[in-house]
N, C-alpha and C positions, 0 to 999 in steps of 0.2 A: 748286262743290264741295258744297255743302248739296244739291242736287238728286240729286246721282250719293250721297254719302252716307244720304241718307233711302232711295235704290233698294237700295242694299246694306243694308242694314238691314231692310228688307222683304224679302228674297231671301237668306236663308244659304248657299243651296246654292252661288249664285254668287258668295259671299265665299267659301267655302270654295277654290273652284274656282279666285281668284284669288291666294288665300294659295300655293298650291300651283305657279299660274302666273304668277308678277307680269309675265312678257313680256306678257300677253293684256287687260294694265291699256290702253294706249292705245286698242286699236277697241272695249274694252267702254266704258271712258269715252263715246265719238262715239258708240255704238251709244245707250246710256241717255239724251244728250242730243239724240240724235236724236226717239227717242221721248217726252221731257219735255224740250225745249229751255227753256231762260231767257229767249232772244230770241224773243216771242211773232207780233212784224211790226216792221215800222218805214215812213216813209212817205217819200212820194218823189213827183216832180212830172213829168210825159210830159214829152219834148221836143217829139215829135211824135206825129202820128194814128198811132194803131194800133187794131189788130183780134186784139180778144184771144175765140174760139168766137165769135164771132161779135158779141161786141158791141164797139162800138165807142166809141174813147175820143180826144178831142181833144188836142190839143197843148194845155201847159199846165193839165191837171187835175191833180188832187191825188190820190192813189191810197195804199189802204194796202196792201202785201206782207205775206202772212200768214204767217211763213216755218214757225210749226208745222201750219200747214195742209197745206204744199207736204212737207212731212217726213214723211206720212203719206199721202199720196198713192197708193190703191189703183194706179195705171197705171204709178206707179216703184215699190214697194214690196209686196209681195206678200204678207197678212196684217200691216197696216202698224204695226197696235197690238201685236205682239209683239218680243220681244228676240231676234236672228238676229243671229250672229257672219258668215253667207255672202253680207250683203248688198252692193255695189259702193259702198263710201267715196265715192265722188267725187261722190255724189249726192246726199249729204247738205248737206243747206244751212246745217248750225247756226252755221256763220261766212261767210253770204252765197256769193258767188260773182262770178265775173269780173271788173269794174272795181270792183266793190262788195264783194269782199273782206273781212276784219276784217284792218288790217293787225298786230292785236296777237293774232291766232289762233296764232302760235306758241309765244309766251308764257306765252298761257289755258292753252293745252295742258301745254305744260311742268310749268308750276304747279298744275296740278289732279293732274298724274301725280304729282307728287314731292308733295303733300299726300296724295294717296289712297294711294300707298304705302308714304307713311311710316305712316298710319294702319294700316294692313293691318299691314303687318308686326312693327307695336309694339303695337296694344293688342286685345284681344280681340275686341270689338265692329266696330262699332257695333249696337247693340240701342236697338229706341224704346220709351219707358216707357211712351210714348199712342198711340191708334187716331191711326193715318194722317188721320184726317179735322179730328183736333183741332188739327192741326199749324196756325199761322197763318202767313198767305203775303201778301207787302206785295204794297199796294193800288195795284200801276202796272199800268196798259191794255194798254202793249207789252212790256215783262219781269215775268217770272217767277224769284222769289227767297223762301225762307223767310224769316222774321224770325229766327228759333232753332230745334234743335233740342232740343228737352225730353229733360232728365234726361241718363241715360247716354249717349245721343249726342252731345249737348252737352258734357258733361262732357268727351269723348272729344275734343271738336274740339279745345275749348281747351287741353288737354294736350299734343294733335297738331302745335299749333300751334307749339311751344315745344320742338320735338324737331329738332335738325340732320340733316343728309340728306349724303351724300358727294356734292359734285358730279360726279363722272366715273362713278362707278355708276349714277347717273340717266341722265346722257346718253347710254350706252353703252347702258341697255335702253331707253332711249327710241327711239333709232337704231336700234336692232333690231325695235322694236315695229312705228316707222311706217314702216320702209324706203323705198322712194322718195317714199313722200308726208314723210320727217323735212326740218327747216326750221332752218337753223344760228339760231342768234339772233344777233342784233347784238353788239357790245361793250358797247354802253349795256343792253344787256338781262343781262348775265352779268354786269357791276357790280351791278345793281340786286337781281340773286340772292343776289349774295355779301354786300350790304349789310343783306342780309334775313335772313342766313347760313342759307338753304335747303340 
């Protein structure tokens, strides 16, 4: 949330743009963590020899996945450091992919939408007090996470934080947002909402 918050905060136009359109909240969401994902790699062990261009890797080595690497990738992504609403979702890696999955990626989702649009639609902001560069960002190798945002953005969250959301409004333009890619949540996931009272 902090990461897609400090983008809209640097970018008015596309706050504006999404006060006007809250359906276009979910692929901008994927879209901004696409290009600033939180998950920077994570690592992982061959099973067997493979030939990855040519070089080759043994069974049982230790490898790190760079998955903001792979998110930016000129051969999928076509001027890959820019924001494009026309790029193919399914290529995007910010919650892994195939047996490696995130199986709590429907949730993030959920949760970062009913967070960003409750903020969107109840307070004016977010606006940053400080240059982008001031911002301090915790000191882990493989994720990517602000510590805070300063002043009015912050202010903003914690306020945000503290504001109810109608469940069936959410889920219904969530369900319209992501259409065939939408993910029911569990029961243990829609207690855990209403315990939050999201």
């Amino acid at each position: 949330v902090g990461i897609v918050v400090h983008y809209l905060a640097s970018h008015a136009e596309l706050q504006k743009q999404l006060r006007a359109r809250p359906d276009m909240l979910p692929p901008e969401i994927e879209e901004i963590l696409r290009i600033h994902g939180p998950l920077v790699g994570n690592r992982r062990v061959t099973t067997r020899p493979v030939d990855i261009d040519g070089r080759k890797i043994k069974a049982g080595e230790r490898i790190t996945l760079m998955w903001i690497a792979a998110n930016r990738d000129e051969s999928i992504f076509e001027n890959p450091d820019s924001f494009r609403l026309d790029r193919d979702p399914s290529k995007n890696l910010l919650y892994g992919a195939g047996i490696h999955v995130c199986p709590g990626a429907p949730l993030a989702r959920l949760e970062a939408g009913i967070a960003l649009a409750t903020l969107l639609r109840r307070l004016p902001g977010p606006r940053l007090a400080i240059r982008s560069e001031e911002l301090r960002w915790r000191p882990a190798p493989l994720f990517r996470s602000l510590v805070a945002l300063q002043d009015e953005a912050e202010v903003a969250y914690t306020r945000m934080v503290s504001i109810s959301v109608d469940p069936p409004e959410v889920e219904a333009a969530f369900r319209a947002g992501l259409g065939a890619r939408w993910t029911f949540l569990s029961d243990r996931h829609r207690r855990y909402l209403d315990e939050l009272e999201l």
